[in-house]
MMTF fields as JSON, N, C-alpha, C and O atoms, coordinates in Angstrom:
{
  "mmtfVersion": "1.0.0",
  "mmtfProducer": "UNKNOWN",
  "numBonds": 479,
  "numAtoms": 480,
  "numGroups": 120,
  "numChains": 1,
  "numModels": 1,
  "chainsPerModel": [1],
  "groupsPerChain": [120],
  "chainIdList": ["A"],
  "bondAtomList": [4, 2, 8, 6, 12, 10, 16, 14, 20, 18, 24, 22, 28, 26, 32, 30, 36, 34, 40, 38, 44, 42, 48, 46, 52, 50, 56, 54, 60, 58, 64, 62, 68, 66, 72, 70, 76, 74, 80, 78, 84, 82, 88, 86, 92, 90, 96, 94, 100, 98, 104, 102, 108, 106, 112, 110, 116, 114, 120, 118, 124, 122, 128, 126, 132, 130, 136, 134, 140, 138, 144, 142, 148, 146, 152, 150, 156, 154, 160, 158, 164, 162, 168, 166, 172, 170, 176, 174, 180, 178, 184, 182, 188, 186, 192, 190, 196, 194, 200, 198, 204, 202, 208, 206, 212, 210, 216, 214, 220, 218, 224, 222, 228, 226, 232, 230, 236, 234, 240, 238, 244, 242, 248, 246, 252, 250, 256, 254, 260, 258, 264, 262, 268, 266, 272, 270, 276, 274, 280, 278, 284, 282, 288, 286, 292, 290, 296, 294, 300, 298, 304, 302, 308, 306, 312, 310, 316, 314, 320, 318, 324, 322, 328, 326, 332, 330, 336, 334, 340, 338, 344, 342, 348, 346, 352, 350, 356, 354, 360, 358, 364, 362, 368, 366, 372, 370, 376, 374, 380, 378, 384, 382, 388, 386, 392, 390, 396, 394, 400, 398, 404, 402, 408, 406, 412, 410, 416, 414, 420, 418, 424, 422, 428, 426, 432, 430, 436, 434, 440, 438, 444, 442, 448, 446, 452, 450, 456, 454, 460, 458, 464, 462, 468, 466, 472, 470, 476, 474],
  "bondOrderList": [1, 1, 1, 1, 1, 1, 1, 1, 1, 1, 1, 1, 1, 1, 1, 1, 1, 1, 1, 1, 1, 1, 1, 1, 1, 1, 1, 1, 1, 1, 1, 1, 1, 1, 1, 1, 1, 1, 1, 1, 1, 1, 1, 1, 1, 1, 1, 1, 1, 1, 1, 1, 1, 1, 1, 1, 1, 1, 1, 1, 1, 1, 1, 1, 1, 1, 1, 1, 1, 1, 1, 1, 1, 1, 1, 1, 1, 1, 1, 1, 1, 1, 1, 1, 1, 1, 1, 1, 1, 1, 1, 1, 1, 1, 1, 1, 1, 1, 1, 1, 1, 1, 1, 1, 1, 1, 1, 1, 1, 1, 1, 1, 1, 1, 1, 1, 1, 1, 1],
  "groupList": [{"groupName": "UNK", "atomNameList": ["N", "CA", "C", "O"], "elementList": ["N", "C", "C", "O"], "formalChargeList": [0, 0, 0, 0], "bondAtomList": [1, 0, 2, 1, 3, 2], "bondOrderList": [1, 1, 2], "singleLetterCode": "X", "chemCompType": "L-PEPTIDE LINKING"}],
  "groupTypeList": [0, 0, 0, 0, 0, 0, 0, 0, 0, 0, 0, 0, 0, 0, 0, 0, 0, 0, 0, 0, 0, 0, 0, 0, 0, 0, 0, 0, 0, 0, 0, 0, 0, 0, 0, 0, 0, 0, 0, 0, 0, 0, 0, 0, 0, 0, 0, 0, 0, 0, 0, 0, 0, 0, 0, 0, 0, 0, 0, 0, 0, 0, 0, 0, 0, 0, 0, 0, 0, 0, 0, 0, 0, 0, 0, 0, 0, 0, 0, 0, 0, 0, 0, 0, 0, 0, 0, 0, 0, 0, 0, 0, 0, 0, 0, 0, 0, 0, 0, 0, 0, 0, 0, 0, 0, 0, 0, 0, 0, 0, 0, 0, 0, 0, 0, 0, 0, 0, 0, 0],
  "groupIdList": [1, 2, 3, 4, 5, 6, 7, 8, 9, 10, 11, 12, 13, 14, 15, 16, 17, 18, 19, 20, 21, 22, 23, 24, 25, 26, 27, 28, 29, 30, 31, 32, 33, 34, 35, 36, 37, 38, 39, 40, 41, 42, 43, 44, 45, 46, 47, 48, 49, 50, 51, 52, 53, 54, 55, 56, 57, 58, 59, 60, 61, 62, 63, 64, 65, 66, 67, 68, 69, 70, 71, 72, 73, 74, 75, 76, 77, 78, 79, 80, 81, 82, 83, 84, 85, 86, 87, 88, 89, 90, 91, 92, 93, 94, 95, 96, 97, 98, 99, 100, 101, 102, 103, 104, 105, 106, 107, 108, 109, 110, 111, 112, 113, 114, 115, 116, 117, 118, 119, 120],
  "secStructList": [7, 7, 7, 7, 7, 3, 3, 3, 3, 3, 3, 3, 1, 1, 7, 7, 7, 7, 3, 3, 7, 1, 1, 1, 7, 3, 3, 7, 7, 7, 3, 3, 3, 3, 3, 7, 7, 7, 1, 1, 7, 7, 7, 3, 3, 3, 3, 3, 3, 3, 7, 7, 2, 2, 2, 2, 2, 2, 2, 2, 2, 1, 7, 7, 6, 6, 7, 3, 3, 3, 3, 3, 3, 7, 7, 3, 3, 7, 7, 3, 3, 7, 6, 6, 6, 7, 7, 3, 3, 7, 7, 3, 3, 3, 3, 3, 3, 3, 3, 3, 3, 7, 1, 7, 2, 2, 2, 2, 2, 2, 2, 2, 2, 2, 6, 1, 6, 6, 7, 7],
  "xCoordList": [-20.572, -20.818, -22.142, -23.099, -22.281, -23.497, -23.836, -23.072, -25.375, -25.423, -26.995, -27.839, -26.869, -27.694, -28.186, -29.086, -28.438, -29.181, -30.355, -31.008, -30.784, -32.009, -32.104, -31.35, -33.055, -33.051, -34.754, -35.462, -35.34, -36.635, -36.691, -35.766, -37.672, -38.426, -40.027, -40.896, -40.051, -41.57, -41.888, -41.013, -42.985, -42.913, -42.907, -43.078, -42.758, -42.364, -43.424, -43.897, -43.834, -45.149, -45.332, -46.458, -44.163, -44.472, -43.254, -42.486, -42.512, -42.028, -40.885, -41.24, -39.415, -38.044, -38.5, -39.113, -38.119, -37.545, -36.032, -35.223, -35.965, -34.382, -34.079, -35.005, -33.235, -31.997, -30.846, -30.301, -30.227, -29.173, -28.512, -29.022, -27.32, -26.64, -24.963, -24.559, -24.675, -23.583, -22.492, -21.559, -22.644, -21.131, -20.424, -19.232, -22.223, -21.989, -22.967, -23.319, -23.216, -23.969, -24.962, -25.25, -25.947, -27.453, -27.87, -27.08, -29.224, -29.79, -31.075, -31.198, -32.19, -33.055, -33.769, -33.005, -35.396, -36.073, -37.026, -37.088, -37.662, -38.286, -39.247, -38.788, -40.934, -41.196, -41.609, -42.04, -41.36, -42.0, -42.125, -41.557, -43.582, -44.476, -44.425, -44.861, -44.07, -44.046, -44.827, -45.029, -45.365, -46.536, -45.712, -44.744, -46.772, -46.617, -47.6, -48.745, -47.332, -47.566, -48.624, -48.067, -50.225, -50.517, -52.169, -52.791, -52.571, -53.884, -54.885, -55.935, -54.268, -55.862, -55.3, -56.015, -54.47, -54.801, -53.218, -52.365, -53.21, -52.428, -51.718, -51.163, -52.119, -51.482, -50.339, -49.533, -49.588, -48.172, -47.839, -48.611, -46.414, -45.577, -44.819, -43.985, -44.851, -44.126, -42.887, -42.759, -41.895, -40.811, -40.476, -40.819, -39.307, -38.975, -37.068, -36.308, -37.056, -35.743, -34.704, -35.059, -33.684, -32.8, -31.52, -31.078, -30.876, -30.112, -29.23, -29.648, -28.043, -27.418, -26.491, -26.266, -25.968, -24.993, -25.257, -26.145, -24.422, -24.569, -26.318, -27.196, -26.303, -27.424, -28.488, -29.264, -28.799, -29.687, -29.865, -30.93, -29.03, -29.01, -29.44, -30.1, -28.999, -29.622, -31.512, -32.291, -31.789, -33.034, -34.055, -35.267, -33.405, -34.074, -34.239, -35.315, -33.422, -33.733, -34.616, -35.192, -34.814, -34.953, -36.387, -37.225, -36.585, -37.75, -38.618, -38.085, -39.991, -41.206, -41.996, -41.894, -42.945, -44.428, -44.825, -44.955, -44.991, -45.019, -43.679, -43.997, -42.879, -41.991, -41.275, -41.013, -41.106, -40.469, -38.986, -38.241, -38.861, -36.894, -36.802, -37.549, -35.698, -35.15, -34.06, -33.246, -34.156, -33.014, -32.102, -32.538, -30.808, -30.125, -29.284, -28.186, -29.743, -29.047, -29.012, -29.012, -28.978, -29.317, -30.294, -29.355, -30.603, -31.47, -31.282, -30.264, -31.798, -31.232, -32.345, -33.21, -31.937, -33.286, -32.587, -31.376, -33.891, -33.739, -34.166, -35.297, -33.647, -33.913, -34.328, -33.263, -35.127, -35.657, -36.75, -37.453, -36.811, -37.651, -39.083, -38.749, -40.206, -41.227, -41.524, -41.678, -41.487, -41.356, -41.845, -41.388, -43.517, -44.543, -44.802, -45.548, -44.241, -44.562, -43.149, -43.101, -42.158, -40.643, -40.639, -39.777, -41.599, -41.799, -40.549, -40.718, -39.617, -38.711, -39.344, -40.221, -38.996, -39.503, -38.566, -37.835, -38.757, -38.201, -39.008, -40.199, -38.317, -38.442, -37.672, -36.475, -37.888, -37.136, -36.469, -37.28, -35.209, -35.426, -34.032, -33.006, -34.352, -33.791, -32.487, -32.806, -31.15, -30.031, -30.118, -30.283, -30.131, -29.702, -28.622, -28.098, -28.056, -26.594, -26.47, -26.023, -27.348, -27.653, -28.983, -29.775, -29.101, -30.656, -30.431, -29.518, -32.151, -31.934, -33.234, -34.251, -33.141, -34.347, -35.154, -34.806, -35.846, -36.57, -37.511, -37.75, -37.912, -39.182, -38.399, -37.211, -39.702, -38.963, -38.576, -39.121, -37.904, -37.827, -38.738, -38.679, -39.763, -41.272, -41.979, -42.963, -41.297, -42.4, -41.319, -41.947, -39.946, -39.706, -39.852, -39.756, -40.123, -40.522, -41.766, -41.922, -42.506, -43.515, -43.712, -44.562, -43.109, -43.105, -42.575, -43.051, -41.63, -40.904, -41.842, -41.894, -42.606, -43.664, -44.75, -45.35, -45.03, -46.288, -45.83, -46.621, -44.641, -43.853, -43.517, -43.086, -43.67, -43.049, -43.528, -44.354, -43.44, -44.267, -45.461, -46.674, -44.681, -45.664, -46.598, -47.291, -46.799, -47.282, -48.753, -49.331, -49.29, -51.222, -51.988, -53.163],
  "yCoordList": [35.173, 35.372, 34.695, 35.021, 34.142, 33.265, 33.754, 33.716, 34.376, 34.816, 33.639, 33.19, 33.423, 32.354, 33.306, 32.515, 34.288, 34.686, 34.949, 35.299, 34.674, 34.791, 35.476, 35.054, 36.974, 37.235, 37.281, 37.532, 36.95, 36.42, 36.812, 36.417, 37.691, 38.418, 37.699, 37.708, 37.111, 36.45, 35.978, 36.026, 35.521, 35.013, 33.273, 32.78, 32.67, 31.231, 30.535, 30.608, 29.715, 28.84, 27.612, 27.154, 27.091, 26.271, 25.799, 25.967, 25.289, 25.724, 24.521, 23.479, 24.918, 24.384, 22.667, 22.095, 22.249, 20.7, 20.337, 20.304, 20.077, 20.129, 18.389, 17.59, 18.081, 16.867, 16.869, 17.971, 15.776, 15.706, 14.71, 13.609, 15.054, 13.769, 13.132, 13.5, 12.16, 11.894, 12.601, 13.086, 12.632, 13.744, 14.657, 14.882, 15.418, 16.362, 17.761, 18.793, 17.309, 18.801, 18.606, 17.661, 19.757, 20.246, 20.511, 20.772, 20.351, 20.548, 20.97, 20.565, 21.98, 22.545, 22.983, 23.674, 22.885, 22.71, 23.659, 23.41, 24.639, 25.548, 26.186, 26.413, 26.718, 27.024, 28.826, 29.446, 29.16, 30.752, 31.157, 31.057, 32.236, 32.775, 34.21, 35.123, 34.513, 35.919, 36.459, 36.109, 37.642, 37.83, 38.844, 39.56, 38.576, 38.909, 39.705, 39.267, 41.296, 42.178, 42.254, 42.52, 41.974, 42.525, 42.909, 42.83, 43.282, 43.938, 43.122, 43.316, 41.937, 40.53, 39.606, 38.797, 39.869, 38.85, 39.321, 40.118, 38.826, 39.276, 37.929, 37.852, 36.72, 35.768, 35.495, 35.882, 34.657, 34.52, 33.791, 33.286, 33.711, 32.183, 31.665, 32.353, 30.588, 29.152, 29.105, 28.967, 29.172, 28.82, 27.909, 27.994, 26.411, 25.19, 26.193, 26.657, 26.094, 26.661, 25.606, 25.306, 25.071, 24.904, 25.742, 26.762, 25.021, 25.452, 25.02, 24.844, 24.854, 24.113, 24.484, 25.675, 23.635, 23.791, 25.205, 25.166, 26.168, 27.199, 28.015, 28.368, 28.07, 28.811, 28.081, 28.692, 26.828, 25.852, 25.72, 25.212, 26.077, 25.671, 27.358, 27.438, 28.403, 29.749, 29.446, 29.645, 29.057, 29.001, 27.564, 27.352, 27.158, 25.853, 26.859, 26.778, 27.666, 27.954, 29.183, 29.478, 30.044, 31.502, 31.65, 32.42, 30.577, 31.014, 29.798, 28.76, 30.083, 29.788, 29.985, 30.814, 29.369, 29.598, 30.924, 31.05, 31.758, 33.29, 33.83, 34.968, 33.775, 34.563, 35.333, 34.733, 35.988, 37.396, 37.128, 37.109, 36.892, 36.535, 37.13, 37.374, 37.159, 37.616, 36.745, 36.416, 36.312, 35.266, 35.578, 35.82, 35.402, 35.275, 33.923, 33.754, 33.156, 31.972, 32.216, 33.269, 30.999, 30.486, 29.353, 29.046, 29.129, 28.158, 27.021, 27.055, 25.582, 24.953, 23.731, 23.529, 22.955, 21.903, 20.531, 20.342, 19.243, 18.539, 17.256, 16.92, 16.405, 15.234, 13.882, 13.266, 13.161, 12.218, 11.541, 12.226, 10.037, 9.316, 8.72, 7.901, 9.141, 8.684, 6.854, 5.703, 7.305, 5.725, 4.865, 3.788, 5.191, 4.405, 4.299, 3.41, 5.134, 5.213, 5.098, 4.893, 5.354, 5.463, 6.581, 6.468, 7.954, 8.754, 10.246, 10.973, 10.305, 11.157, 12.794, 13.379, 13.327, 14.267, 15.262, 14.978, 16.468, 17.636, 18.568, 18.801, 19.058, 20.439, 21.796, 21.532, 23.0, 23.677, 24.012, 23.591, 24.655, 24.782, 26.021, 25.826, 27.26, 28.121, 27.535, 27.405, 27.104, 27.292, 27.971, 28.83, 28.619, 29.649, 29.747, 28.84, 30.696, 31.53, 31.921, 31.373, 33.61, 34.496, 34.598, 34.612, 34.708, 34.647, 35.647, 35.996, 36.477, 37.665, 37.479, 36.865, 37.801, 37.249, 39.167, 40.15, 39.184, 40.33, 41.269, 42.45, 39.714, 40.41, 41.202, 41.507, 41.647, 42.521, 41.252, 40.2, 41.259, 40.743, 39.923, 38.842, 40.953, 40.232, 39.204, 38.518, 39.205, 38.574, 37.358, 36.304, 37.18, 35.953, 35.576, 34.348, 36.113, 35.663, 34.936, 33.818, 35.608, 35.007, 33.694, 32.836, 33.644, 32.417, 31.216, 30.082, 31.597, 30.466, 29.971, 28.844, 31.265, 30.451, 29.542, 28.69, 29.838, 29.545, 27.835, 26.902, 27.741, 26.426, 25.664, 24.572, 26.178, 25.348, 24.465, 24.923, 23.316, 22.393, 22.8, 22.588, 23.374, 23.971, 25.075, 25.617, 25.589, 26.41, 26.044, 25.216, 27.131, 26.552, 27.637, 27.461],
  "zCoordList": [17.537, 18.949, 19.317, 18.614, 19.929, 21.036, 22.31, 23.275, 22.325, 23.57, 24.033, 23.257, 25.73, 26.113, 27.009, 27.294, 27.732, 28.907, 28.79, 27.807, 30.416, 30.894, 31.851, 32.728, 32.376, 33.362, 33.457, 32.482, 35.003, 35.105, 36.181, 36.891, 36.82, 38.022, 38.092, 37.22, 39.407, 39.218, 40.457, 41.322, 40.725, 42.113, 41.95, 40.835, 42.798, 42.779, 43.284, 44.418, 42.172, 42.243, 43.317, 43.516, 44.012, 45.103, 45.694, 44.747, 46.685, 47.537, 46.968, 46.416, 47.236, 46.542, 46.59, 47.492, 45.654, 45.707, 45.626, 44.698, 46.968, 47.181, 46.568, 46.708, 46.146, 45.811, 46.706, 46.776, 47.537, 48.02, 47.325, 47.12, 46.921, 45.777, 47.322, 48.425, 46.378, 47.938, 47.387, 48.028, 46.275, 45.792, 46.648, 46.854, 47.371, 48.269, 47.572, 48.142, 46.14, 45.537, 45.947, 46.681, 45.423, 46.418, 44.605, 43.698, 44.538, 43.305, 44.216, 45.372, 43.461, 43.732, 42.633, 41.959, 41.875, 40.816, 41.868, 43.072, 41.305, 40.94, 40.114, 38.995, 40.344, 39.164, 39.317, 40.289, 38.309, 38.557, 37.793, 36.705, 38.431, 37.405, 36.65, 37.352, 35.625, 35.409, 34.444, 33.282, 35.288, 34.428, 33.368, 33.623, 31.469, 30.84, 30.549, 30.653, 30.042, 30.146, 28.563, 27.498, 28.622, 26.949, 27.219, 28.278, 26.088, 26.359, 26.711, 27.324, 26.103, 26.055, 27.801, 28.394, 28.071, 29.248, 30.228, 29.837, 31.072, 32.227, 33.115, 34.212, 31.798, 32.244, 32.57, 31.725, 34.002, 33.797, 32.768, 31.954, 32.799, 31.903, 32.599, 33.187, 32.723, 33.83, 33.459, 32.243, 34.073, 34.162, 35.169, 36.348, 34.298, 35.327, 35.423, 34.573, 36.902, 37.387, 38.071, 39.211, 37.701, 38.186, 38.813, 38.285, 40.292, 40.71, 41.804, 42.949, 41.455, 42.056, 43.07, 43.286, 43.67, 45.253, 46.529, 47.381, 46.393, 47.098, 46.662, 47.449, 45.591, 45.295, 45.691, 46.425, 45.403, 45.742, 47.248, 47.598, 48.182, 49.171, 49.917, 50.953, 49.272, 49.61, 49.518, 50.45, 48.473, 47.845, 48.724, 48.758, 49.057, 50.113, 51.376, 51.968, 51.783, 53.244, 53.219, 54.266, 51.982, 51.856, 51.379, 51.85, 50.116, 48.852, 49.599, 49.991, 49.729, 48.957, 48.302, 47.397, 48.503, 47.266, 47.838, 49.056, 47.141, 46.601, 47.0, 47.344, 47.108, 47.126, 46.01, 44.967, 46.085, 44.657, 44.904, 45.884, 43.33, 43.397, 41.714, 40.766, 41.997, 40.373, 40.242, 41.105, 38.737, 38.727, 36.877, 35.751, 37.432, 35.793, 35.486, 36.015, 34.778, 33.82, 32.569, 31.931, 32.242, 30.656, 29.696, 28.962, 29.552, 28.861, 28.524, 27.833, 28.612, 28.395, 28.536, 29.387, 27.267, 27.672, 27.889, 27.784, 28.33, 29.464, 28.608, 28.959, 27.59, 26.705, 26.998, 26.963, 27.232, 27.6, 26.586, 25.843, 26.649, 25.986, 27.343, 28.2, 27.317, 27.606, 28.353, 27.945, 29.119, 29.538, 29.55, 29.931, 28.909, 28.758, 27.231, 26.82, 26.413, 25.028, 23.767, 22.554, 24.828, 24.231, 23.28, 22.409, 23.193, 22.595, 23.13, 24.109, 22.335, 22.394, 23.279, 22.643, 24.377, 24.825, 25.629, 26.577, 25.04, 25.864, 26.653, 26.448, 27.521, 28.831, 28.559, 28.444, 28.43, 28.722, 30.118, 30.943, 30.906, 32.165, 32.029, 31.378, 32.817, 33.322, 33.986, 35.167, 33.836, 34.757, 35.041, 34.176, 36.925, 37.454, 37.785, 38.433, 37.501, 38.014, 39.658, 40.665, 39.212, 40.481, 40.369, 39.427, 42.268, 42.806, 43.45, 44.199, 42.783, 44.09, 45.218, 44.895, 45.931, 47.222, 46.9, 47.555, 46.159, 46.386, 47.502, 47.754, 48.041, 49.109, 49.795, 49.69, 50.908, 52.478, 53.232, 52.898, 53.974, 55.397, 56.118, 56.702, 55.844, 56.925, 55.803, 56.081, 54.441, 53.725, 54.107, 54.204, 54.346, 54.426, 55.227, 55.233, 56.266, 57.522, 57.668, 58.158, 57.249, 57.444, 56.355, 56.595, 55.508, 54.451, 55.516, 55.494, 56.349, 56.872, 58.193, 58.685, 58.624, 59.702, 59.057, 59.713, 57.346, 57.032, 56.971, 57.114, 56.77, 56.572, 57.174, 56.803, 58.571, 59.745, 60.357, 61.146, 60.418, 61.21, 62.572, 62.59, 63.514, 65.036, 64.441, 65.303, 63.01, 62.88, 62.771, 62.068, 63.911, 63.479, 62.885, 62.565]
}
């Protein structure tokens, strides 16, 4: 048996990078922070989030930078050679599944004024 999940509660380090492909899919990259819980420090740990079509497109209109989401995927890394050095290099990155929009109401609200162009 093989199990891959991830479930991750954190707030989101800066605001969606949406992809439009002509296929018609929506891709959306993500990072978020969750803090880990220990006696010596209270640092988060970074997570790179992917997420695609419907979810991606929830998460473009909904999440920004601080926003509280909870998310469940799986793991999965991202293989590439260095383009300046041809030095073989990996990423880890969260597939997301399901997104949950945690905040209240007013916190998205106000995320979406902090975002808005007329906003002074």
């Amino acid at each position: 048996m093989n199990i891959n999940v991830v479930t991750l509660v954190g707030r989101v380090g800066g605001d969606p990078d949406m992809r439009y492909f002509e296929s018609g899919s929506v891709k959306c990259r993500l990072t978020l922070a969750v803090r880990r819980r220990s006696r010596n420090s209270d640092e988060p740990d970074w997570f790179t989030l992917e997420l695609w079509d419907k979810t991606a497109e929830v998460a473009g209109n909904y999440v920004r930078k601080g926003s509280l989401i909870g998310v469940k995927g799986y793991l999965k890394f991202d293989y590439w050679n260095d383009r300046n050095t041809g030095v073989p290099r990996s990423m880890p990155i969260i597939k997301v599944d399901q997104l949950e929009l945690l905040g209240s109401r007013k916190d998205a609200e106000a995320a979406m004024m902090d975002s808005s162009p007329d906003h002074f």
